[in-house]
C-alpha angles and dihedrals in degrees: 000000000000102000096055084052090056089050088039096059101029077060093051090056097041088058094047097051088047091050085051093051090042085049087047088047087050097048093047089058091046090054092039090051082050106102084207092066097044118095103270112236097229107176105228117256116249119280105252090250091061083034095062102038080066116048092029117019100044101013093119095047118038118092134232106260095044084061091053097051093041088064098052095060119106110198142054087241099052087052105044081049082049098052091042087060095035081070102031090063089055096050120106101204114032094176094072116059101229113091100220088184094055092042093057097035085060099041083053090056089045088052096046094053088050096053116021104038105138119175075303135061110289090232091062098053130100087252089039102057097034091053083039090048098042108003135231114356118246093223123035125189114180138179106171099171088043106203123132115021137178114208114209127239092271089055093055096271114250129105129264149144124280137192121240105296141169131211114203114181126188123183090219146005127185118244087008109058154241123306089020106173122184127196123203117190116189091195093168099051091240101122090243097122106198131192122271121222093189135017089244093073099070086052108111091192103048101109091036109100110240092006135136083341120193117234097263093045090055098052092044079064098053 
């Protein structure tokens, strides 16, 4: 009799412990079908060359689209082939082997970080994008200390006080226009020219009663 208890139970506990690995076996399928245990396919974020390539060299001319497709791709070598055609399709003479549009477009970066660096990097400010964008100005007007200054007649005429402002002017510009003027105010002395949307904004004295008064404003005080 005893000996039928003792199998009995050492087949009782065989069977538990096989129902507890079974259990176990069990568990471990249901964890591994769960999507939040599975190794999670996160694509690696770009290397900082490409990185950079993108959100500072080529930033104000590539085009949408090109963005979007540089992102997708996956590997190194997709996106060296990319960047080769990114400038092939800009350059205006394929035969030779010089880029003149890279070259320039980098000699205008290097120019932009020279001159116009202002507590930020030259390239990201308003002068800098536009001279990176559509080169030097034909025209350049500059008064970098501001003071005394006459409007023309288009401006409303008077004299006033302005703050530190630029006037770049280009014939013509593709895709813009001809006759194209832009105006940059650095009304904090800073250095950080920004561009004006309209001429008053150069104006020191514009919030200032009976100050630096147009013409019209001036007769309509008489």
């Amino acid at each position: 009799m005893y000996c039928q208890k003792a199998s009995f139970r050492l087949a009782v506990f065989s069977l538990v412990l096989a129902g507890t690995s079974l259990f176990g076996f069990a568990q471990d399928r249901t964890k591994s079908q769960d999507p939040m245990d599975k190794p999670r396919n996160v694509k690696p974020e770009l290397k900082k060359a490409y990185k950079d390539w993108l959100e500072k060299d080529v930033t104000y001319v590539i085009t949408d689209e090109e963005r979007k497709a540089f992102k997708k791709l996956a590997t190194d070598d997709e996106r060296e082939r990319f960047i080769e055609e990114f400038w092939r399709r800009r350059d205006p003479d394929p035969d030779t082997d010089e880029n003149e549009f890279k070259e320039e477009y980098y000699e205008r970066i290097a120019y932009a970080n020279e001159h116009f660096a202002s507590g930020i990097p030259g390239w990201k400010t308003d002068r800098g994008r536009i001279w990176i964008m559509y080169g030097k100005p034909d025209e350049r007007e500059t008064h970098p200390s501001g003071g005394s200054y006459d409007r023309p007649s288009y401006e409303g005429g008077g004299n006033t006080t302005t703050y530190p402002f630029e006037i770049w002017f280009y014939r013509y510009l593709a895709g813009v226009g001809s006759g194209v003027e832009i105006e940059f105010v650095d009304p904090t002395g800073s250095g950080e020219y920004r561009i004006a949307r309209t001429p008053d904004e150069k104006d020191a004295m514009l919030n200032i009663p009976g100050a630096g008064l147009t013409l019209s404003e001036q007769r309509y005080r008489q």
